[in-house]
C-alpha positions in Angstrom: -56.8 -5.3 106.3 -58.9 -7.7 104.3 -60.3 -10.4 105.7 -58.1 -13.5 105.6 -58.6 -16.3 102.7 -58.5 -19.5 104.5 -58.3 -21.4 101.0 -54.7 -20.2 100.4 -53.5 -20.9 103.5 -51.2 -23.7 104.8 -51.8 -23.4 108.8 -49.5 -25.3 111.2 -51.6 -26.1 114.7 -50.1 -27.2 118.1 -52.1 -29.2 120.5 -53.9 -30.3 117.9 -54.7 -33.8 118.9 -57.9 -32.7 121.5 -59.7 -29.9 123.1 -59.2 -26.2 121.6 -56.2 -27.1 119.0 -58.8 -29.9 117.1 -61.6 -27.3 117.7 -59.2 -24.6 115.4 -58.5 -27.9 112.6 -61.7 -29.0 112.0 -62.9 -25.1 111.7 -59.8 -24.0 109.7 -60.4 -26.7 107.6 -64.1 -26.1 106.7 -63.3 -22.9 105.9 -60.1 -24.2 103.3 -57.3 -24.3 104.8 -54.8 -27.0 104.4 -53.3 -28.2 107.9 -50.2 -29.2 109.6 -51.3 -31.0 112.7 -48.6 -31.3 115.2 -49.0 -33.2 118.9 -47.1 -35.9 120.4 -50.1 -38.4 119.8 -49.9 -39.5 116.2 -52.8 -41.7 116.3 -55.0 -39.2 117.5 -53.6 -36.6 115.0 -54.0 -39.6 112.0 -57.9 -39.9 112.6 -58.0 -36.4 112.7 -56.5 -35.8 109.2 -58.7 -38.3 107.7 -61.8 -36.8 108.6 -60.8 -33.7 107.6 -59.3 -34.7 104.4 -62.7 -36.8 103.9 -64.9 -33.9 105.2 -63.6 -30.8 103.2 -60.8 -32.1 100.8 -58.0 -30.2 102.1 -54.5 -31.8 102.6 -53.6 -32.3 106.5 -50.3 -33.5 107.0 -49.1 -35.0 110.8 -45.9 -34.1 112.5 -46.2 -36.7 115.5 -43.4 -34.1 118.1 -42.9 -33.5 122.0 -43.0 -29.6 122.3 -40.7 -29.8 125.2 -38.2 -31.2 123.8 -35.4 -28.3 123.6 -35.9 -26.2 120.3 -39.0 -27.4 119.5 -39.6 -24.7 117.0 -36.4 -24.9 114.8 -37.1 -29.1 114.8 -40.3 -28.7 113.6 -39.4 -26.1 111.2 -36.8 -28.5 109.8 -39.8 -31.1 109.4 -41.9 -29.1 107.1 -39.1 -28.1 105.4 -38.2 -31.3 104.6 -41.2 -32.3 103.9 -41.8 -29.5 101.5 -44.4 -27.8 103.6 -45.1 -23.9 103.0 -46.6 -23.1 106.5 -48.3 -19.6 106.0 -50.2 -19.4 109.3 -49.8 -20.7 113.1 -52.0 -21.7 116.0 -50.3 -22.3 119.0 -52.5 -24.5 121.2 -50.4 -26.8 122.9 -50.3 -26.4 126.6 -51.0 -27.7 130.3 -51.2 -26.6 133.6 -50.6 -28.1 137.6 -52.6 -27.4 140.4 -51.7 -27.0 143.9 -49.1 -25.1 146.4 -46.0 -24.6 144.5 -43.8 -25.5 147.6 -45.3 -29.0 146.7 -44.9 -29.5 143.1 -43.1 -31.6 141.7 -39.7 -29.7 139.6 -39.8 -32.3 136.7 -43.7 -31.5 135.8 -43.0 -27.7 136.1 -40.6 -27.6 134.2 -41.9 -29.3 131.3 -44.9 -26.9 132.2 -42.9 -24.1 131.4 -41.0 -25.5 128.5 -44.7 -26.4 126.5 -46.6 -23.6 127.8 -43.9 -20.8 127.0 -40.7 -21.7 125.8 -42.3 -24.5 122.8 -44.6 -21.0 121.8 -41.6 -18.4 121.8 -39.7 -21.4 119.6 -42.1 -21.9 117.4 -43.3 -18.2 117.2 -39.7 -17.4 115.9 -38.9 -20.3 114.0 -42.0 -19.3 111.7 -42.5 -15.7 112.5 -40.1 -14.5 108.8 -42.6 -16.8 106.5 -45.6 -15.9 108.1 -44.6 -12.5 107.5 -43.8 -13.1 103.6 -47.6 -13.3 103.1 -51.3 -12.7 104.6 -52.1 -15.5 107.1 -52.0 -15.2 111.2 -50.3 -16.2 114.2 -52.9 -17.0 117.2 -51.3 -17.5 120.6 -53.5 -19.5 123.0 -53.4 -17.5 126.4 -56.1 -18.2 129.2 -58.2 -15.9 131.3 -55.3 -16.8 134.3 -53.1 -14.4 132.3 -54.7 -11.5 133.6 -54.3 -12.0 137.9 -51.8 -14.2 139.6 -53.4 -17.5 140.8 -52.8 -19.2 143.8 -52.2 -22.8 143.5 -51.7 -22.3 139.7 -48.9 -20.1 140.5 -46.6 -21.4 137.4 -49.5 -21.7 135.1 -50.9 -18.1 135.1 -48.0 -16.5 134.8 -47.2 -18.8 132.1 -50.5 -17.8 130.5 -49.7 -13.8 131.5 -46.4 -14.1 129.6 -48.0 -15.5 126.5 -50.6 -12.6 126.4 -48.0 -10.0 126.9 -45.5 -11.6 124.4 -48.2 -12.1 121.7 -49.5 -8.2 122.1 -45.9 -6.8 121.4 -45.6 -9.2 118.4 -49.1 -7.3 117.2 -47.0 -4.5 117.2 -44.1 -5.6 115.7 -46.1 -6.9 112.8 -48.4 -3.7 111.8 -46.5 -3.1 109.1 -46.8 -6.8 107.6 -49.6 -8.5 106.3 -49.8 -10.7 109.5 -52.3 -10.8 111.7 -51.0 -12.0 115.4 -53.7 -12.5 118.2 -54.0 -13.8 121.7 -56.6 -15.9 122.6 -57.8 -15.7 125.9 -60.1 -18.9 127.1 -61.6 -19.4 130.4 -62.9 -22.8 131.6 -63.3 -24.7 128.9 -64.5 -28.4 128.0 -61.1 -29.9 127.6 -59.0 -32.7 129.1 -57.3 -29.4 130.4 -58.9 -30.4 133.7 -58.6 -34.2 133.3 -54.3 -33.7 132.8 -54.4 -30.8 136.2 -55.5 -33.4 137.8 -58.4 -31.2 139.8 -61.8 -31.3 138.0 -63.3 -28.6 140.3 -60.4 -26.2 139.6 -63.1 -24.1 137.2 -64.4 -22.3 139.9 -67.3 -24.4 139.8 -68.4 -21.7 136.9 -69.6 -23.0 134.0 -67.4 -24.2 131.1 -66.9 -23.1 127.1 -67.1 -25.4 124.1 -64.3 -25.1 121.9 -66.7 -24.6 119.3 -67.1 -21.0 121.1 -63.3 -20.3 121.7 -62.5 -20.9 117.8 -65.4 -18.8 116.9 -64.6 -16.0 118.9 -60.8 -16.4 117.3 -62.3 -16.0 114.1 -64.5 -13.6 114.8 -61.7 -11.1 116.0 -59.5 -12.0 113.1 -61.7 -11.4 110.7 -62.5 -7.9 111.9 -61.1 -4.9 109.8 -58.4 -3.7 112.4 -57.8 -6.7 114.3 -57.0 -6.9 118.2 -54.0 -7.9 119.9 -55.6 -10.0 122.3 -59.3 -11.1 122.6 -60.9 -12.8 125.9 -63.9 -15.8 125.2 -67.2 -14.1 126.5 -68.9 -11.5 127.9 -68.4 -11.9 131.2 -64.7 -12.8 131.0 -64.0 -9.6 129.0 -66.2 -8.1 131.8 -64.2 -9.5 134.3 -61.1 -8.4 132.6 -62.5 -4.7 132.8 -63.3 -5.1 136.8 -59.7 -6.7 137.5 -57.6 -3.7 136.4 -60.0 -1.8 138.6 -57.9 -3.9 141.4 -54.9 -3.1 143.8 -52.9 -6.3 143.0 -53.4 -7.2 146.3 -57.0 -7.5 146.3 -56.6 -8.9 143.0 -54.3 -11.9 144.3 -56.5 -12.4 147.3 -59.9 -12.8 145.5 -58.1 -15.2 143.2 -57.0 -17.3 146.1 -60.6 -18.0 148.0 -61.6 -18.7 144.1 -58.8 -21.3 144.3 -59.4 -22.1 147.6 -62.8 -23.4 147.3 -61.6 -25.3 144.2 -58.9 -27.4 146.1 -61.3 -27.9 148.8 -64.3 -29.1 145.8 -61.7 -31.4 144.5 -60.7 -32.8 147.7 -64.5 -33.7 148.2 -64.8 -34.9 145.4 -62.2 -37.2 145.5 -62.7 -38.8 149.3 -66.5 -39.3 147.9 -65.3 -41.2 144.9 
């Protein structure tokens, strides 16, 4: 494959109003790409298009939408249709997580969980999958090093994040025979309002966190190689760690997972009586 060229691409971002999903705009668009920024905070994803616009000169267009509404995907699909949009490459970004026992959770949050975190991507994946097919551009999926163990008191959360980085590896090899390039993105901790919206700021592990300068550069890094990967985790020591894991009965796995979560409910806890 040749490496991508960003100035004839039209790329539609999810989660684009903070964290990771701006990260992926502002760097998209300094390398040419026009943008579709999509998040349900439309002032956010306003000030965003005008700095890009100003910055680089691309278009960036706004599509202010809740991702878990039902059929997310096919709606905003209609959008840019109407609008007369030709999206040619996607970043799914958009995404949240909960923290604590699931026996304790609320059923309203964890279900709009699941519906941004995995069925908003699968929607969205499929409403676009046929275009982005027609030409040369990519489709990044935003996993998270939680895809790779189950994780106690972020029970719904990892395995939302495990079925994104399986689902995104079989599309990989679906799409060898087009001219797309499909990647998961695996993140650990990074400097987000990730942590602000679980609700637990210790619930890093109290490890230190990425920028989301790093994430989107290791995105692009992997994308731009000859023979992409299907899936790609942020760092050496996460892709370490990756290694070690499958080296793991899932039982030990599980277990070292929870005193990792463990000590992170009991930081937060601390934290929060000495506030």
């Amino acid at each position: 494959m040749s490496r991508v060229d960003w100035r004839g691409q039209t790329t539609l971002v999810t989660g684009a109003s903070a964290g990771i999903g701006a990260e992926f705009a502002r760097q998209l668009a300094a390398r040419g790409s026009h943008l579709v920024l999509v998040a349900r905070r439309a002032d956010r994803l306003a000030g965003l298009a005008a700095e890009l616009t100003a910055a680089h000169g691309v278009t960036a267009r706004v599509v202010p939408l809740d991702l878990a509404r039902p059929a997310a995907g096919r709606a905003l699909a209609a959008e840019v249709d109407r609008q007369g949009i030709a999206v040619t490459s996607v970043v799914n970004c958009a995404g949240f997580g909960t923290h604590g026992p699931f026996a304790g959770e609320d059923a309203d949050r964890l279900a709009e969980e699941i519906a941004v975190d995995v069925t908003a991507l699968v929607d969205v994946s499929r409403a676009f999958i046929d275009r982005l097919r027609a030409g040369s551009g990519v489709l990044v999926n935003v996993a998270s090093m939680a895809a790779y163990v189950p994780s106690p008191d972020m029970a719904v959360y990892a395995a939302s994040k495990a079925f994104v980085l399986s689902f995104t590896e079989a599309l990989w090899q679906e799409s060898l025979d087009s001219g797309l390039r499909v990647l998961a993105l695996s993140p650990g901790a990074t400097d987000t309002e990730f942590f602000d919206v679980l609700g637990n700021d210790a619930a890093d592990g109290g490890r230190g966190r990425q920028s989301p300068q790093e994430v989107v550069a290791t995105a692009f890094r992997a994308l731009d190689r000859r023979d992409p990967p299907p899936s790609v985790a942020v760092g050496r020591a996460n892709r370490a760690s990756v290694r070690a894991v499958r080296l793991l009965t899932r039982r030990r796995a599980v277990l070292l997972m929870a005193a990792i979560t463990g000590r992170a409910a009991e930081d937060g806890m601390a934290r929060r009586a000495a506030a």
